[in-house]
C-alpha positions, 0 to 999 in steps of 0.5 A: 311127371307128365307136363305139357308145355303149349307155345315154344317161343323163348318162355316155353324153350327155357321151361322145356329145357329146364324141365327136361334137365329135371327129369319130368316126361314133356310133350311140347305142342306149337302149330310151327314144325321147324320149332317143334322139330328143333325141341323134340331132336335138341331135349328129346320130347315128344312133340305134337303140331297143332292148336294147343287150345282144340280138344283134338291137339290135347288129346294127341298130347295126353292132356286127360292124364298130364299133371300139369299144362304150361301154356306159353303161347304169345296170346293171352286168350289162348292160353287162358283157354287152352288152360281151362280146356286141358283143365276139363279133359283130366289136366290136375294142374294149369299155368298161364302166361298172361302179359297184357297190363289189362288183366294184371288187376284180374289175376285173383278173378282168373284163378279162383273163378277159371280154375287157373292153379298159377298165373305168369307175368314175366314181364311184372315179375322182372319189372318186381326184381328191377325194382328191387335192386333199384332199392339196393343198387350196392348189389349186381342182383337181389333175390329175397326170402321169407317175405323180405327178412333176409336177402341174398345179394351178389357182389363182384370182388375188384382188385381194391377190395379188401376181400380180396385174398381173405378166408371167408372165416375171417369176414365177420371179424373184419366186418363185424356185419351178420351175413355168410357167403353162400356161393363164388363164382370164379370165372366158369366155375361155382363153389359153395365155400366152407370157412377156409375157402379165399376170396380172390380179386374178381370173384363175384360172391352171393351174401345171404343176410337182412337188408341192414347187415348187407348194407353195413357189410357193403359200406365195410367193404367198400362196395356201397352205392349211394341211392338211386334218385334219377333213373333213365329207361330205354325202351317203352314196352310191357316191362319198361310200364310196370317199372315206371309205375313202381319207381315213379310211385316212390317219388323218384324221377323217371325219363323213359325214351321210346322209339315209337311215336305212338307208343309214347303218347300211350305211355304218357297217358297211363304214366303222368308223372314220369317224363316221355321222351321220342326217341331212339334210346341207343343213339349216343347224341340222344342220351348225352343231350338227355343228361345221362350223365346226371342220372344215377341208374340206365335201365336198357329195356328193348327189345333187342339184346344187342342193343341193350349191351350196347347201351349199358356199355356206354353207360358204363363208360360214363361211369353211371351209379347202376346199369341194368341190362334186360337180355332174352339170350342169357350167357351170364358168363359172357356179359360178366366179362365184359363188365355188365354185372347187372342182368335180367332176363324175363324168361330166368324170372319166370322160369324160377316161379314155374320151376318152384310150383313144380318142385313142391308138385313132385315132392314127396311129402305132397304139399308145398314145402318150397316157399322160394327158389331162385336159380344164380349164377346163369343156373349153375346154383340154387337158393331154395326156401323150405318149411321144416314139416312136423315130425321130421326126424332131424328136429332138435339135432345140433347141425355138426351132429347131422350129415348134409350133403357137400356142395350146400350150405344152410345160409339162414333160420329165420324162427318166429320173425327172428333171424338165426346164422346158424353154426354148429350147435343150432338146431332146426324146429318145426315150422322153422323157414331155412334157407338152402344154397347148393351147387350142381344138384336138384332139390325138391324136398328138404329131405333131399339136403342130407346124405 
């Protein structure tokens, strides 16, 4: 598939990255040739210098036969406008990223009125998936399903677990609790387990289940946190506002400390019921005298990586409930190690929602059977959500009677609202949602799940 990917600032390497990996034709467009030249040498790409938002650019680019244009570009207003242009030249689909909080309550307007097929607001997005795990602070990071039934959740395995050393097949007996372990990470390596895999101490291990078996599960295994009442944000930028407002809107108590003056007399404005606090978030003094060690959760959201690790790492050492750390460079490996279980990165976000909307466009059934997908473990597997087409030819087949592919697990059924951990002798119907978890392999149908 053609795709063009205007912008090559951190959202438009990863997709290019990410897109090239999946096998589609990309040309990348950026009016700065030193980005250009280090994406056409490092992913083989065709590459065009130019304003992405002009006619003459676009057709350089072979917008008038593209099947999708991602625009990514730091401006908003470029990249609507560079969307509807493609748009009318011939492009079939358009995405923008649009990050501005004015336009959050416009997104519907834009794409049904400009055409726009999908709309990316990293920032909101991350903002959604912090607040998530802020519900459920037990898990290092939270993906959901089906509207919110079912969960998965990744947990790291310390040496005073009882998991430790346990064959998988005997969790549920151990811990009476309806969840299945979709996925360990050990060390560099990723394994989707079968029942007699053992879990060994620091291993970090993906549970698929609903909200009240992961928190039945975490409380039996001695991994359960308590609630998160008192949060602290470092950092006031986009993601640090859309936070605050979530958070703030379910009564908890949010200090936000900001560096810029201004800044926080904007943030205190738009966000009444938060506290705002000038100040540099990464000095240790700072943060003592602001209590952080009364508060149950630090979110570091700034704009610089190593300062987030650095706080998060202090955090840590005052044994706060919940660290979140916001990082661009994602090394999941690397921050694992050094103890930051929970990391969010804008760019994984978003890089997710684009990567779902262009599965379900290559697909060969042509329409959208992905319904969620999420990439773990620093990319290494994948969680997708499917929708059992009609008439598919493995309906009704008790599933130790079909053939799947190795390395992928069928994590959960969920059939009419009901929630079915399905063995051997279950089967799938039309219509059903099935949740899929796989290592070291591309699905863009559910056709693709067996041999």
């Amino acid at each position: 598939m053609h795709i063009i990917i205007v912008g090559l600032g951190k959202l438009g390497m990863t997709m290019t990255k990410q897109l090239v990996n999946e096998g589609h034709s990309v040309t990348v467009v950026d009016t700065n040739g030193d980005k250009l030249t280090n994406a056409v040498d490092v992913y083989d790409v065709m590459g065009v210098c130019g304003n992405g938002a002009t006619v003459e650019t676009l057709e350089e680019a072979g917008a008038s036969k593209a099947k999708l244009i991602i625009a990514a570009t730091a401006s908003d207003e470029m990249n609507i406008l560079c969307c509807l242009i493609a748009n009318r030249m011939g492009t079939e689909n358009t995405i923008a990223r649009v990050r501005n909080p004015d336009y959050a309550a416009q997104m519907q307007f834009l794409r049904n009125e400009l055409g726009l097929s999908m709309i990316v607001n990293p920032e909101y997005e991350t903002a959604n998936e912090i607040s998530r795990i802020i519900r459920f602070p037990s898990a290092a990071n939270l993906d959901s399903f089906a509207r919110g039934k079912i969960e998965i959740a990744r947990i790291r395995i310390h040496s005073d677990n009882m998991l430790c050393d346990m064959p998988i097949h005997e969790i549920r007996k151990k811990c009476k609790a309806k969840v299945i372990v979709c996925a360990v990470q050990r060390d560099d390596e990723v394994f989707i387990p079968s029942g007699n895999f053992v879990i060994r101490c620091d291993d970090t291990i993906s549970i698929t289940g609903t909200r009240s078996e992961l928190s039945h599960f975490m409380k039996q295994t001695g991994v359960y946190k308590q609630k998160i009442k008192n949060v602290m944000i470092i950092g006031g930028g986009r993601i640090a506002y859309y936070l605050a407002k979530q958070l703030s809107d379910t009564g908890r108590n949010i200090k936000l400390i900001e560096q810029n003056l201004d800044r926080c007399y904007q943030l205190s404005d738009m966000l009444p019921d938060i506290t705002v606090i000038h100040g540099d978030g990464t000095d240790q003094d700072l943060l003592d005298e602001q209590g952080l060690e009364y508060q149950d959760a630090l979110i570091s959201l700034t704009g610089i990586d190593e300062e987030n690790i650095i706080v998060s790492m202090y955090a840590e050492s005052k044994g706060i409930n919940k660290v979140i750390t916001k990082v661009n460079r994602h090394s999941y490996s690397i921050l694992n190690d050094i103890g930051l279980e929970t990391v969010v990165s804008p760019q994984i976000v978003a890089g997710n929602l684009v990567t779902r909307y262009v599965r379900a466009l290559h697909n060969s059934a042509g329409n959208s059977q992905i319904q969620t997908l999420y990439k773990l473990v620093g990319g290494k597997v994948e969680a997708v959500e499917f929708i059992v087409p009609e008439n598919a030819g493995y309906e009704n087949i008790p599933f130790k009677d079909l053939q799947f592919l190795p390395n992928l697990i069928i994590g959960c059924i969920i059939r009419n609202g009901k929630i079915i951990f399905p063995g051997g002798d279950d089967v799938m119907k039309a219509n059903d949602s099935i949740i899929v978890v796989t290592a070291g392999r591309i699905l863009e149908d559910i056709h693709d799940i067996f041999v």
